[in-house]
N, C-alpha and C positions, 0 to 999 in steps of 0.2 A: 351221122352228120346231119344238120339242120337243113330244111329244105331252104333255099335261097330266096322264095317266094315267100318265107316267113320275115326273115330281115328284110328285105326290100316293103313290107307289109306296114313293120314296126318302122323301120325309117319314114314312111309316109305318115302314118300316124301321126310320130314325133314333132313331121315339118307343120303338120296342120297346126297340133296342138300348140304347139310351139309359139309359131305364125299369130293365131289368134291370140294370146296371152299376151304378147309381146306390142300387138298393138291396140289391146285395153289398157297394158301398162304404158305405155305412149301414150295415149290420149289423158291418161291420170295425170302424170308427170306435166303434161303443157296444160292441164286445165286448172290444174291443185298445188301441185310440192312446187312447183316453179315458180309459183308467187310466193311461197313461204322462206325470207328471208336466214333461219337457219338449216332450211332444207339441204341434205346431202344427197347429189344425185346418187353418186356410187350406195349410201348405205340403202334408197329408196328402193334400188332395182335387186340388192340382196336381199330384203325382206321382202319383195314383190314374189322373185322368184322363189323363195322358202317356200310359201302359201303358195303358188303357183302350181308348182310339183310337190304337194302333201301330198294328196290323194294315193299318187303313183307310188309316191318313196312308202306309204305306210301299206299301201297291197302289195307292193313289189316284195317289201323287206321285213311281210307280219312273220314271217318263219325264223329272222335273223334279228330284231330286235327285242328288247322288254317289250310283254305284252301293254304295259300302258302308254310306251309312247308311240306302237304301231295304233292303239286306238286313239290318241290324240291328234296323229297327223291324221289317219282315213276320215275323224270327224271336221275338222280344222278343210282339209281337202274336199269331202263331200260336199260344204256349204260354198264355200269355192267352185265348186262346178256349177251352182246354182246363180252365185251372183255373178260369174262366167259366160254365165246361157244369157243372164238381162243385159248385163254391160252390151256385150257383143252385139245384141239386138239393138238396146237403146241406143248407142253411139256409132252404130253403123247410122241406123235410121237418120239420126243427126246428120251426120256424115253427108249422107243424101239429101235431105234437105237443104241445106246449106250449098252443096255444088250445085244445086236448081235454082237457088235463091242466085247465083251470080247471072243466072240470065233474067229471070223476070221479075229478082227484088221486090221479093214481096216479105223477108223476115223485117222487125225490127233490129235499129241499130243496137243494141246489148247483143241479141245473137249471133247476129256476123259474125265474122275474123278469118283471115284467110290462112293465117299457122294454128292450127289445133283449135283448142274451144277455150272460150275465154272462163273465167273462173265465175260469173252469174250460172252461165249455163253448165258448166260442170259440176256444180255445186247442187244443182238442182237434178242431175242425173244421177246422181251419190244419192240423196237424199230419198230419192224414187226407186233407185234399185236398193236401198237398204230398208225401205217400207217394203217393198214386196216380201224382201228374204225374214223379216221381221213376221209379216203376215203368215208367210206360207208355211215358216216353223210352226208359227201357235197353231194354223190349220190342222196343219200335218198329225198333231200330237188328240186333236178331238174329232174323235170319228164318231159316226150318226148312226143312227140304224133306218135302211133303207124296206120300205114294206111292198112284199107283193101277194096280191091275193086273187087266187087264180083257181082255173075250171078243172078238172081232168076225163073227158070223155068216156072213161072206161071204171068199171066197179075193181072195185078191192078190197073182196070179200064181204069181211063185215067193218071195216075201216071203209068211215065216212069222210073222214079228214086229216090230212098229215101236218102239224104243224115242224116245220124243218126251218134250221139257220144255216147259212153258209157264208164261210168268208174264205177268202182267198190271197195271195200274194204277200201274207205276214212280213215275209222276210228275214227273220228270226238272226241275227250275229252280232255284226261289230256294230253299230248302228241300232237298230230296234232290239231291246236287250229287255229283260226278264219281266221290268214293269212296264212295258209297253203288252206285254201277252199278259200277266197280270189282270189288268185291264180290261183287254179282250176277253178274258173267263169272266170273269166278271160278267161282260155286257150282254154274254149269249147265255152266263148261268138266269140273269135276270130275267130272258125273254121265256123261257120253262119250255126247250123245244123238246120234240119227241126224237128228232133225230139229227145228229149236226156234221155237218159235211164241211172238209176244206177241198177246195178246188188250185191244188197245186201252189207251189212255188209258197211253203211252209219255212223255210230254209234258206236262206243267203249262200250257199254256195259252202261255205265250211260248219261242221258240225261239232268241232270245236268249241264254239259259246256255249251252244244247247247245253254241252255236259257240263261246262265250268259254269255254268249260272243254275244248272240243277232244274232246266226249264222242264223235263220230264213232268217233275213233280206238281208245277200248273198243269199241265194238262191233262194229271191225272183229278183235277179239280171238276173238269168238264163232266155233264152231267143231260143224260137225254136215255130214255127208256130204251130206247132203240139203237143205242149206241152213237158212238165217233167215227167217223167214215174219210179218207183223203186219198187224192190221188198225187203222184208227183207232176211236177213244173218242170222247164227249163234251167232254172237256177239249182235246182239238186243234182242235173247230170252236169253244170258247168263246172261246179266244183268236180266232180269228180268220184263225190261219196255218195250215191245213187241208193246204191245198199247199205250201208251204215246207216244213211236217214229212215230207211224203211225199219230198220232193227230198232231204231231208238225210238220210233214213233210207237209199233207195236206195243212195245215196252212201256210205255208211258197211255199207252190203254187207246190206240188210234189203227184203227183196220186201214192197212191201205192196200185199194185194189189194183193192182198193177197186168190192163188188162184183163178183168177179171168180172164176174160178175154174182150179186149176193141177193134171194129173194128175203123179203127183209117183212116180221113177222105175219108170213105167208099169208101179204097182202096184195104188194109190189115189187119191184125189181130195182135195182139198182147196181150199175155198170160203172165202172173207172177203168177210165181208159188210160193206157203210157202217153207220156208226152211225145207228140210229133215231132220234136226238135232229137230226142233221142239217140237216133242215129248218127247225129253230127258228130259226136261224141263218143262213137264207139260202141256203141248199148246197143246196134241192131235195129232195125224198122220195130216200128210196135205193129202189133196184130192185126190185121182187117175188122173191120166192124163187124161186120156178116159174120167170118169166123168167131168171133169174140163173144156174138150174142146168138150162138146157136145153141136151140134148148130153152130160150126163151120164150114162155108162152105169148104171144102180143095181144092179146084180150087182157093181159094183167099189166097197171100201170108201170110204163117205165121212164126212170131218170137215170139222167147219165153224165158223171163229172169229168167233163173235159176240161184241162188247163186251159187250151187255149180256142177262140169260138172262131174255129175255121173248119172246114167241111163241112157245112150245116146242110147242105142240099143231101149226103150220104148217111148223115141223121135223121132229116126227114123222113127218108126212104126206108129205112131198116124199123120206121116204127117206136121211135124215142119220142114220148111225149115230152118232155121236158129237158133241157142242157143245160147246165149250170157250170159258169167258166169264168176265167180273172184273165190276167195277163195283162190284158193293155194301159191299165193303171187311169184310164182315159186321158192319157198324155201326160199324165199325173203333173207339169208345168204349163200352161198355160202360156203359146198357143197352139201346142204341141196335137189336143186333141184334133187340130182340120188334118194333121197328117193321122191318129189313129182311124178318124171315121173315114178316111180314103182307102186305109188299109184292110179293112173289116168291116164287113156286113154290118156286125152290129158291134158297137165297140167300148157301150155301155149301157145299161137297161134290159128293158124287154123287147125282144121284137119274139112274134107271132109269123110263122106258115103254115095255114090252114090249120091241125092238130096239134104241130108241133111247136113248142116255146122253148125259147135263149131267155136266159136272163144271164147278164154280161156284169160282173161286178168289177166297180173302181179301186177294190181293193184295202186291205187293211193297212201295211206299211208303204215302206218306201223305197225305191233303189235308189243307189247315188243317192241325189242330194235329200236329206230329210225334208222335204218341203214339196208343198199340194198348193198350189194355186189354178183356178178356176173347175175344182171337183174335190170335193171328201173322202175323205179316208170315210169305211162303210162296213157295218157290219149287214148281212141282208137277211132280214124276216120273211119269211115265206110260207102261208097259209095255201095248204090245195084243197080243194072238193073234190070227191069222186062221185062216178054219175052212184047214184044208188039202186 
C-alpha cells in the first residue's frame, strides 16, 4: 500500500505546477491570442496544455509509449521548463512592477493596464524569453575547456607533473545522446591527458540510451596513459541502475571507484568516493572517509573524486590534497547560481584551504532543460606540479 504522504506529496506538486502554468498561460492569452482576431480560446489553452505537461507525459509514460514520441515530448517538455523558469520570473516581475506603478506612476503609458498586460509589452516579454531559450540552447551545445594549473606539496616519486582532465555531470540519455559524448572524446582526446577522471552523474538516470546508441563504444575512444577513472552521481542511484551503470562503464574501459581507492603509477593516490545522496535510495550510507583511505600513505599525493563538493572541512583533515567535484551545474540557468553559491562553499572553481584544493566543475551536459545561461558547459584541463 502507497504511503499517504506520497499522494499528498504528488498532489502538491501537481497544484504548484499546475498553479504556475496556468497563470503564464493567462498572462499569454490577455497579452497575445486575445488580440488576435482568429484566435480560439478553447484550442489555445489545449495546445498550451499539451506542451505544458510534455515533459511529465514523456518521463511518466517512456516505458508505455514508442520510443520516439516519449523523446519528442521529454525534449518538446524539457525546453518548456526552461521557458517556464523565464516567463514565470519575467511576468511575475512585471506583475510587480506595475502593482507599484498604481501608487507612484512612475511606468509609461504603453505599460500600464490594469487587466493583464497589453500586447507592446507582452510581445516584448516573448521576444526576450525566446532570446534567452535561443541563446542558452546554442550555449548549452559548446562547451570550453576550462584550465587550472596548480602546486602539489608533496613528491611523487619520479612524476614531476600529472597532466589530468575531468568532466563531470554528462548526463548521458534522452536528451544528451551519442553526439553530444562524441564531442566530448573528442575535446579531452585533443587535450593528450595522462589521466582522465569523470566526477559522477555520467548517466541520466536510465541506462537504457547508453546501450541503444552504443555510447560504450565512444568511450572506449578515450585515450590517457594512466587510464579512465569515475565515480557515481546522484542521478545513477535516482534511476535506480546504480550497478548496471558500473558494469557498462567497466566494459566500455572506465574504472569506477566506488568507495575505493587506487595508487596510480606508483606515484599518487587516488580515491572515489559513493555518492552522499546514496542512501536515500536505498544503497546504504557510503563509507567514512577515514575508513576508506586507510593504508594510505599521506606523504604520496592524494586526489579524490567526489560527486558532490560538500564535506570539505573532513577532506581537509584526512589529507586530500586535491577534490575534484560537479553537481551543482553552477545553477546551470541563470539566476539560479545566488541559490548554488549559498548552498556550497564552493560551487564553482577553485577554492584553496591551506594544502587542500576543490576544483568545482560547471559541468558538461544538462538536466531538464538543455540550456546554460550565465555559465558553460566545460570540459576542465588540469596541470599539477609536484614538489620535487
Amino acid at each position: 500500500m502507497m504511503n499517504p504522504l506520497f499522494f499528498l506529496l504528488i498532489g502538491v506538486f501537481f497544484l504548484i505546477y499546475g498553479g504556475i502554468n496556468y497563470y503564464i498561460g493567462l498572462r499569454g492569452w490577455q497579452a497575445l491570442f486575445s488580440y488576435i482576431p482568429f484566435a480560439n480560446h478553447y484550442a489555445y489553452w489545449i495546445v498550451f496544455w499539451l506542451i505544458a505537461l510534455s515533459y511529465l507525459a514523456g518521463r511518466i509514460g517512456e516505458k508505455y509509449y514508442p520510443g520516439w514520441l516519449s523523446h519528442w515530448l521529454t525534449l518538446v517538455g524539457a525546453y518548456w521548463l526552461g521557458a517556464m523558469f523565464y516567463f514565470v520570473l519575467v511576468v511575475a516581475g512585471v506583475d510587480l512592477i506595475r502593482f507599484l506603478d498604481r501608487f507612484w506612476h512612475f511606468l509609461p503609458g504603453w505599460a500600464q493596464g490594469n487587466a493583464g498586460i497589453n500586447p507592446a509589452l507582452g510581445l516584448i516579454i516573448f521576444l526576450l524569453v525566446s532570446g534567452l531559450l535561443v541563446y542558452g540552447a546554442w550555449n548549452a551545445r559548446h562547451p570550453i575547456v576550462q584550465r587550472y594549473h596548480l602546486a602539489v606539496s608533496k613528491q611523487a616519486g619520479n612524476l614531476k607533473q600529472l597532466h589530468a582532465v575531468m568532466v563531470s555531470d554528462v548526463h548521458l540519455g534522452t536528451i544528451i545522446k551519442n553526439g553530444q559524448l562524441v564531442k566530448m572524446v573528442d575535446m579531452v582526446n585533443s587535450l593528450k591527458p595522462d589521466i582522465i577522471l569523470f566526477a559522477g552523474d555520467v548517466i541520466d538516470e536510465s541506462v537504457e540510451p547508453f546501450v541503444e546508441q552504443q555510447m560504450a563504444a565512444s568511450f572506449r575512444r578515450l585515450q590517457a596513459r594512466y587510464g579512465v577513472y569515475a565515480v557515481l552521481g546522484n542521478h545513477e542511484y535516482i534511476g535506480g541502475h546504480a550497478d548496471e551503470v558500473v558494469q557498462y562503464l567497466r566494459e566500455a574501459g572506465v574504472q569506477v571507484l566506488r568507495d575505493q581507492y587506487v595508487k596510480v603509477a606508483g606515484s599518487f593516490y587516488l580515491a572515489g568516493r559513493e555518492d552522499s545522496s546514496r542512501d536515500r535510495f536505498g544503497a546504504g550510507k557510503r563509507m567514512d572517509l577515514s575508513t576508506l583511505l586507510t593504508g594510505v600513505n599521506r606523504r604520496a599525493p592524494l586526489i579524490m573524486l567526489d560527486h558532490q563538493p560538500t564535506d570539505l572541512e573532513n577532506a581537509q583533515r584526512q589529507g586530500v590534497d586535491l577534490q575534484l567535484s560537479g553537481h551543482t551545474h553552477r545553477g546551470q540557468m541563470f539566476p539560479n547560481q545566488l541559490i548554488t553559491g549559498r548552498i556550497y562553499e564552493d560551487d564553482w572553481g577553485l577554492l584553496r584551504k591551506g594544502n587542500f584544493q576543490v576544483i568545482v566543475s560547471s559541468g558538461f551536459g544538462t538536466w531538464g532543460p538543455p540550456i546554460r545561461i550565465g555559465n558553460s558547459p566545460e570540459v576542465v584541463d588540469i596541470v599539477l606540479d609536484f614538489a620535487h
